[in-house]
C-alpha positions in Angstrom: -69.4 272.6 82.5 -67.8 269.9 84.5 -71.4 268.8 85.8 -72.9 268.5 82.4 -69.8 266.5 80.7 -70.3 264.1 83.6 -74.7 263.8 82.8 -73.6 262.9 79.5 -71.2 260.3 80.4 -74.1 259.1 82.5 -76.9 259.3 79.7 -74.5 257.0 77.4 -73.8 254.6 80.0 -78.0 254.2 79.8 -78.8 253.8 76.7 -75.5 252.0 76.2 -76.8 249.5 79.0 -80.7 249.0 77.6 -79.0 248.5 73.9 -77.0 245.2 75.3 -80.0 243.9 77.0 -82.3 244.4 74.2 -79.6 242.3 72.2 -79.2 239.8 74.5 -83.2 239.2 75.3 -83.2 238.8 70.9 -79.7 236.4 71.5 -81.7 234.3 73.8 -85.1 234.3 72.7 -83.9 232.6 69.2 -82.5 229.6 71.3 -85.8 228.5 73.0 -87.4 225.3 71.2 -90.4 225.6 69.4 -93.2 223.4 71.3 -96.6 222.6 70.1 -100.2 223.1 72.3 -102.2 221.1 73.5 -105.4 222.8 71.6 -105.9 222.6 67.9 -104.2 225.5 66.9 -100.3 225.3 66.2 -98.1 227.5 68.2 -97.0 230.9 67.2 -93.1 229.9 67.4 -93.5 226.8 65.2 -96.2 229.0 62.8 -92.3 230.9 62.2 -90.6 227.7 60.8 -90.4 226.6 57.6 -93.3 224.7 55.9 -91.4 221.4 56.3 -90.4 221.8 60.0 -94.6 222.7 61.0 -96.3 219.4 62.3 -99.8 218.1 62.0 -101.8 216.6 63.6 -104.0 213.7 64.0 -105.9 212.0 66.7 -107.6 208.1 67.0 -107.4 205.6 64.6 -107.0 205.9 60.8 -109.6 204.5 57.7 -107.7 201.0 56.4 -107.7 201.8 52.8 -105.6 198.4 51.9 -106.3 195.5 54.2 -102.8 194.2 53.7 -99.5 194.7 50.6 -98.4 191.3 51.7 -100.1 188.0 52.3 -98.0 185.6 54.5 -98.7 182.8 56.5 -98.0 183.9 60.5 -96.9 187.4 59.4 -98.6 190.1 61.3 -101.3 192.8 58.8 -99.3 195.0 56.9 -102.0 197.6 55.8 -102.4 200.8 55.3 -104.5 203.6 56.6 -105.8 206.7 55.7 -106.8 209.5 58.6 -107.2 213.3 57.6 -105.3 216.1 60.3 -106.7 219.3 62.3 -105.6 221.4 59.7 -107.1 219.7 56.8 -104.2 217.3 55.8 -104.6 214.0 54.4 -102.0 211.4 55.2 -101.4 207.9 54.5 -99.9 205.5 57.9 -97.7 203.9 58.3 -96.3 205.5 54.9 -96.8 206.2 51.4 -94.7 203.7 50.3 -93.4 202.7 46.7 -95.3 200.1 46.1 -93.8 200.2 42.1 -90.1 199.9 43.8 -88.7 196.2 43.0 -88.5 193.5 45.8 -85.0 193.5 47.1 -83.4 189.8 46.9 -83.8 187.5 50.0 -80.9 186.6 52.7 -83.3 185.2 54.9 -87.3 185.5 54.1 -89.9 183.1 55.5 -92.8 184.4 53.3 -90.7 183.0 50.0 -89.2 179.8 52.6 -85.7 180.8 52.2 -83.5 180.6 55.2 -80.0 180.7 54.4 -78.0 180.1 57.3 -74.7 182.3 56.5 -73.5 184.5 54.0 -71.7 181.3 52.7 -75.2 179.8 51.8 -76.0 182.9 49.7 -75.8 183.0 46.1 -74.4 186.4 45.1 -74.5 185.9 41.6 -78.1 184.8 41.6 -78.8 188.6 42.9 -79.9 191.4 40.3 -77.5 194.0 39.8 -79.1 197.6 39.4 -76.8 199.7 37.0 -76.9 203.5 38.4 -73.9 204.2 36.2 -72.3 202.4 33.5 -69.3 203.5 34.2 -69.3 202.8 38.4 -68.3 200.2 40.8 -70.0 196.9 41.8 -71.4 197.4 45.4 -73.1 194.5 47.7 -75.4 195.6 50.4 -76.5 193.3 53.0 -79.8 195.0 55.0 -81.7 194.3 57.7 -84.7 196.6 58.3 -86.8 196.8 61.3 -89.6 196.8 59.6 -89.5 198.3 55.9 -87.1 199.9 53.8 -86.8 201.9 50.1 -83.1 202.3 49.2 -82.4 204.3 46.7 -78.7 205.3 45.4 -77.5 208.4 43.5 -81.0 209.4 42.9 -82.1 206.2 41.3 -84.9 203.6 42.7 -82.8 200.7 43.6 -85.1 198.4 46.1 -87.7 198.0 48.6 -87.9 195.6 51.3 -90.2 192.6 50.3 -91.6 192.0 53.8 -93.0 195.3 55.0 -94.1 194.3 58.8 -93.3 191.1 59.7 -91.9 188.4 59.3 -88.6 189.5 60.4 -86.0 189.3 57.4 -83.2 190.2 55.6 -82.0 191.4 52.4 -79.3 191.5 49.8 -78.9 193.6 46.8 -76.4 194.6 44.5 -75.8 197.7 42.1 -73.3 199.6 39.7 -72.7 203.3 41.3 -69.9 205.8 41.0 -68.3 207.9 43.4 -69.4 210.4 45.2 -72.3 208.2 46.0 -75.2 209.3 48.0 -77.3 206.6 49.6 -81.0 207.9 50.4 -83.3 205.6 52.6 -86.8 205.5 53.7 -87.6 203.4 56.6 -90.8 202.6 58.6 -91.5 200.9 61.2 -94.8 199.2 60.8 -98.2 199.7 62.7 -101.0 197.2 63.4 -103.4 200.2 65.5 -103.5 202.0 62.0 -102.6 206.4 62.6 -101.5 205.5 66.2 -98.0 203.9 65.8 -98.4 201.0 67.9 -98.9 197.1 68.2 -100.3 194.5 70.3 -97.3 193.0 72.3 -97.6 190.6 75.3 -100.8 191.2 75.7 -100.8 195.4 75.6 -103.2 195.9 72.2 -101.0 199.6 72.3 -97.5 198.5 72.6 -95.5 201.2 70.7 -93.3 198.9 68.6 -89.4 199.8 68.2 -87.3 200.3 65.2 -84.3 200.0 63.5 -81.9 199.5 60.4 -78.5 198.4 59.8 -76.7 197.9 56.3 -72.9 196.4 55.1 -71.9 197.8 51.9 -69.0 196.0 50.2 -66.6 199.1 49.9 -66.6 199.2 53.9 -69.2 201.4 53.9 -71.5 201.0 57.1 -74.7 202.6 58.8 -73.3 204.4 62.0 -73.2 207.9 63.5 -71.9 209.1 60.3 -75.6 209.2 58.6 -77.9 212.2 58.8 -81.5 211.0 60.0 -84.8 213.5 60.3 -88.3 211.9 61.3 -91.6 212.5 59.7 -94.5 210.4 61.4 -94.3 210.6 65.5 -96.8 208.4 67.2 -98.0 207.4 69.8 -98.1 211.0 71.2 -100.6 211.6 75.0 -100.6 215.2 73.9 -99.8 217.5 71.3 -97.0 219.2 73.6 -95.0 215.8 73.4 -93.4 217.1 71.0 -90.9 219.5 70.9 -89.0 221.3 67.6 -85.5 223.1 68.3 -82.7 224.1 66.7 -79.6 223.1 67.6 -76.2 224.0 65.7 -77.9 224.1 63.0 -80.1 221.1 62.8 -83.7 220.9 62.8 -84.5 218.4 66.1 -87.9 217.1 66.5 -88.2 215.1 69.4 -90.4 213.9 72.4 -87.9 214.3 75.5 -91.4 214.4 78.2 -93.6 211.9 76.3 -93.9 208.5 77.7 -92.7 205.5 75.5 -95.7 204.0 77.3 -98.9 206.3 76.9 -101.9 205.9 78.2 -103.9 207.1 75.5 -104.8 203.9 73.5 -106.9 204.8 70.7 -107.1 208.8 71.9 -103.0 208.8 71.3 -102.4 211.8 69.1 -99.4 212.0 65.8 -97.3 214.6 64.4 -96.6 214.3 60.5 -94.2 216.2 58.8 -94.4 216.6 54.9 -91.8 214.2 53.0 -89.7 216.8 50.5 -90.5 215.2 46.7 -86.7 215.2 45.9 -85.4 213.9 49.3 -83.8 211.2 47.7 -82.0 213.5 45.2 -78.1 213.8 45.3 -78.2 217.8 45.4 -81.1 217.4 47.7 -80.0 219.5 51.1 -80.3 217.7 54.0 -77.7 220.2 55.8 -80.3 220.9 58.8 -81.1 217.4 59.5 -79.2 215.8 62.7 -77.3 212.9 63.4 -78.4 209.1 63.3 -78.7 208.1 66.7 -76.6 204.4 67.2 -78.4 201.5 69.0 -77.2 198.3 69.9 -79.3 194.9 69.5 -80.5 194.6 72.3 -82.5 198.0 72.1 -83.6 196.8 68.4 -84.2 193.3 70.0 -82.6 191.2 67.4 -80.0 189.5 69.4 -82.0 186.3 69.2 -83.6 186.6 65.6 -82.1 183.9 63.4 -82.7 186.5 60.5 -80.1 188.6 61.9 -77.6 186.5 63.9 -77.0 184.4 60.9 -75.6 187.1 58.8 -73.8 188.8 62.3 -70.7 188.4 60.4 -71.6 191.3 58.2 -74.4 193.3 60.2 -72.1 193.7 63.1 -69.6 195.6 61.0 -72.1 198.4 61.1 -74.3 200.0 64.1 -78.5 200.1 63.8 -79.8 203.6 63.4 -82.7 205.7 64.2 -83.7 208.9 65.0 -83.7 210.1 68.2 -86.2 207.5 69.6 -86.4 204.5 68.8 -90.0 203.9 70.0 -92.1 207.1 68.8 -90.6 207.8 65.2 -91.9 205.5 63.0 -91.5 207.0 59.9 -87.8 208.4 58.8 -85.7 209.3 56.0 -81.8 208.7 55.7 -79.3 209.8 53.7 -75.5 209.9 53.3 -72.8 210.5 50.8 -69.4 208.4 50.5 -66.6 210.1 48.5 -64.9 206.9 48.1 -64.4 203.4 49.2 -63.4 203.0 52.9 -61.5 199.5 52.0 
């Protein structure tokens, strides 16, 4: 009797035993990111995503389909491009912009010859003021956008930057909003090598440019840390397995921790694109799975010696630039934030 009390004790311990590793092989298999091949197919693991967080992807350069949205004397081509993906996707480089979104007002802005020299030199009241609602607060934003912005605020179209590529310039706008407000940006850094996310730069015709954005809002409200960020157009990528999806307390991180900021590739570089959500800009929008903005300083944005920027320090430097998590490869991203109330 004794013997078979002590075979079950042991036949427990067994299954008991297989039960927790079973568990813990499921525990840790749901932690491993999601990584794309280097064939045409998409991997199994990111196939199990949501629509949104599954890539495509492109290869070589993109069909212009508009030669240039702005014509300025010693301005770099900003034109857009047209290139269709392995999976049958068409999608327009750098970005489907707004093109119906009004100019935002100039701080500094060779292409129109102004060139204020401070914030003192600037003529507030001369500066359009978008009423969101009637019943909110007046709010000054002072932008500078490495290369091209659409700002929109509590759900409403407010302005786009005038220059998209370059040159490099800065923007004022003003608006009536009321609290809660939630600010919703799309920013893009510009391409000359149409679908491949780079530029010719000191003599290297596939220079991945870098990026950047920082904003003073009048109520004290700044771009920093405090923003959510989520890329959408990756490039320039050697191979698809650059790029790597994971999730990570929550939040949906699509990054390129192995891929060289320097790629050999030229006009055989690869890009990821990720489907833009229709109502991103939408207060009740959820952006609850999309990480952190990632802080730069100027010299990573290389501004510290742009006129357009260091003339208006006084307010920029109240705030931090932002990106994604790299500043090189992402040239395409959408940020958002809400602000219960004014921080001053």
């Amino acid at each position: 009797m004794k013997t078979l009390f002590y075979a079950l004790i042991m036949a427990i311990l067994v299954i008991t035993g297989c039960s927790s590793k079973e568990e813990a092989a499921k525990s840790d298999s749901s932690t491993e990111p999601i990584q794309s091949t280097g064939d045409s197919t998409v991997d199994s693991t990111i196939a199990a995503t949501t629509a949104s967080d599954q890539p495509s992807f492109t290869q070589g350069l993109a069909k212009t389909i508009n030669p240039g949205l702005l014509q300025c004397k010693g301005g770099r081509v900003s034109a857009l491009g047209e290139i269709k993906s392995d999976d049958g996707k068409t999608w327009i480089v750098p970005s489907d912009v707004n093109t119906k979104l009004v100019d935002a007002s100039d701080l500094s802005n060779g292409c129109n010859n102004v060139n204020s020299r401070s914030i003192e030199d600037v003529n507030l009241d001369k500066v359009p003021l978008t009423v969101i609602d009637a019943d909110g607060v007046e709010i000054t934003a002072y932008i500078f956008a490495d290369n091209y912005f659409e700002l929109f605020v509590n759900g409403k179209a407010v302005a786009k930057d005038p220059v998209p590529f370059t040159p490099f310039n800065a923007s004022v706008v003003r608006f009536k909003a009321k609290y809660p407000i939630t600010y919703a940006i799309k920013v893009v850094d510009w391409e000359e090598n149409l679908g491949l996310g780079t530029e010719d730069n000191k003599g290297n015709n596939y220079h991945p440019g870098d990026a950047g954005i920082v904003i003073s809002f009048s109520d004290g409200t700044v771009t920093d840390a405090s923003w959510k960020a989520q890329n959408y157009y990756i490039a320039p990528l050697a191979s698809k397995s650059d790029l790597v999806i994971e999730t990570k307390a929550g939040k949906v991180v699509r990054s390129t921790p192995n891929a060289s900021n320097e790629p050999k590739c030229e006009a055989q570089c690869y890009a990821a694109h990720f489907a833009i959500p229709e109502n991103w800009f939408a207060v009740k929008f959820d952006d609850s799975t999309w990480p952190s903005a990632t802080t730069y300083e100027e010299r990573n944005v290389g501004v510290d010696n742009k006129s357009e920027y260091t003339n208006f320090a006084s307010e920029f430097r109240k705030g931090k630039f932002i990106w994604t998590n790299n500043l090189n490869l992402d040239n395409e991203i959408l940020l958002r934030r809400t602000v219960e109330q004014a921080s001053k």
